[in-house]
BAMIPA-313977 format. One record per residue (C-alpha): residue in one letter; x negated, y, z negated. Coordinates in steps of 0.001 Angstrom, whole numbers, padded with zeros to 6 digits, always signed. Layout:
REM BAMIPA-313977
aXYZ
...
This chain:
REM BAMIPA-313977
x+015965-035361-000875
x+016257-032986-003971
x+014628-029595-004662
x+011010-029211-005374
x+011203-026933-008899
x+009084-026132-011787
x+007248-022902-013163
x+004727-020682-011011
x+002154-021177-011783
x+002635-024639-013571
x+003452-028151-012451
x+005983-028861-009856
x+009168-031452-011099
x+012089-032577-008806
x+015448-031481-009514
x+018944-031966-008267
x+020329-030100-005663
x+022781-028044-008097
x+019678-026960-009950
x+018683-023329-010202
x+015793-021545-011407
x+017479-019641-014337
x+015016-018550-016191
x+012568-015531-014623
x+009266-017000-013377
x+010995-020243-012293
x+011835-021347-008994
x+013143-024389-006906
x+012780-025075-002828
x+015973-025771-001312
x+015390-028458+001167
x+018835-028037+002979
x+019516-024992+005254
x+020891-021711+004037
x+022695-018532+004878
x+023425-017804+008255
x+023498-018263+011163
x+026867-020083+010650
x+027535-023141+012684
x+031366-024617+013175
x+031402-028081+012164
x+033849-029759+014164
x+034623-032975+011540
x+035589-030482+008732
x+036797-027226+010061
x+034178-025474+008113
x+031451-023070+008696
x+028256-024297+007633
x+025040-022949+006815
x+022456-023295+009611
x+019861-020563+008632
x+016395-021859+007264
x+015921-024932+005487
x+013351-025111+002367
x+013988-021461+001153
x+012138-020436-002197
x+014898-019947-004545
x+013951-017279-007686
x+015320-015799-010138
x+016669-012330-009167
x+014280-010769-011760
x+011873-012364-009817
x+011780-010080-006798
x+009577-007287-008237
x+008126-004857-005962
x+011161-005548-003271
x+013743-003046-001947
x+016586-003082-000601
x+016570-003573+003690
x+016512-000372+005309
x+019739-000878+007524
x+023092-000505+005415
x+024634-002917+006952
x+021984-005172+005553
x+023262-004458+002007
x+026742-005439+002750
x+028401-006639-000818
x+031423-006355-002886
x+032035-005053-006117
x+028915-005852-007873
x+025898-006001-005460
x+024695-007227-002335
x+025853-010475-001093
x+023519-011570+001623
x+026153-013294+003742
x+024266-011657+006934
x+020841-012952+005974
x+017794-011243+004563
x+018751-008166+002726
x+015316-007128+000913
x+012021-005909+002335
x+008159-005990+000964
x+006516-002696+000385
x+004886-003407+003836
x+008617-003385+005469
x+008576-007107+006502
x+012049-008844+005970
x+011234-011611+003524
x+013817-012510+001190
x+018023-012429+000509
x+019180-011513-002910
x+022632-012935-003623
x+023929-010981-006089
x+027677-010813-006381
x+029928-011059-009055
x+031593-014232-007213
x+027785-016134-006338
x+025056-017755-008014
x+023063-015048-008445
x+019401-015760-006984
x+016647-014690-004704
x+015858-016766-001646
x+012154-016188+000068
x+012500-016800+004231
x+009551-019478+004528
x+008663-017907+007826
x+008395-014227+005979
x+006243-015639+002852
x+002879-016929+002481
x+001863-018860-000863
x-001334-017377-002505
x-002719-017592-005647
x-002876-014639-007767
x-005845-011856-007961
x-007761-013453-011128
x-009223-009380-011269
x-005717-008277-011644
């Protein structure tokens, strides 16, 4: 099953899984899970992804009004920002954990909503 993707706002389109949303005010849902927790898979020797499955994946410009989680260990990254390889690493103004900004200098760099942290409204038409 591919990605769900389009324009908020606008029409959704389908796109394939290697899609991103590169342009601000873009976005695609990820039907596969992603980020941790990490699960052992015993047919490849790999650690796989086992964390949500249909995250809302924005452009980092996106994320507007977020900051950074409140534990450092949250914030955990390399050279060039935070990585998110130990899940959800921004909060909303309220303090609720709702998203994971991957923003590396070695990852694709994107913002991923938690579907249980987000609710889908339409915007204030008075503002």
């Amino acid at each position: 099953m591919a990605p769900a993707a389009g324009r908020a706002g606008g029409r959704a389109r389908a796109h394939r899984r290697t899609d991103r949303p590169d342009a601000p005010g873009t976005f695609a849902v990820d039907p596969e899970s992603s980020g941790p927790p990490y699960a052992w898979d015993e047919a490849s020797g790999l650690l796989l992804e086992s964390g949500p499955r249909r995250t809302v994946v924005l452009n980092p410009a996106d994320g507007a009004g977020l900051r950074e989680h409140p534990d450092p260990a949250m914030r955990r990254g390399h050279c060039c920002g935070m990585d998110g390889e130990w899940g959800p690493n921004l909060v909303c103004a309220c303090g609720a954990v709702v998203a994971t900004l991957h923003s590396d200098c070695y990852q694709v760099q994107e913002l991923r909503l938690r579907p249980a942290g987000v609710e889908r409204g339409d915007p204030d038409p008075a503002g």
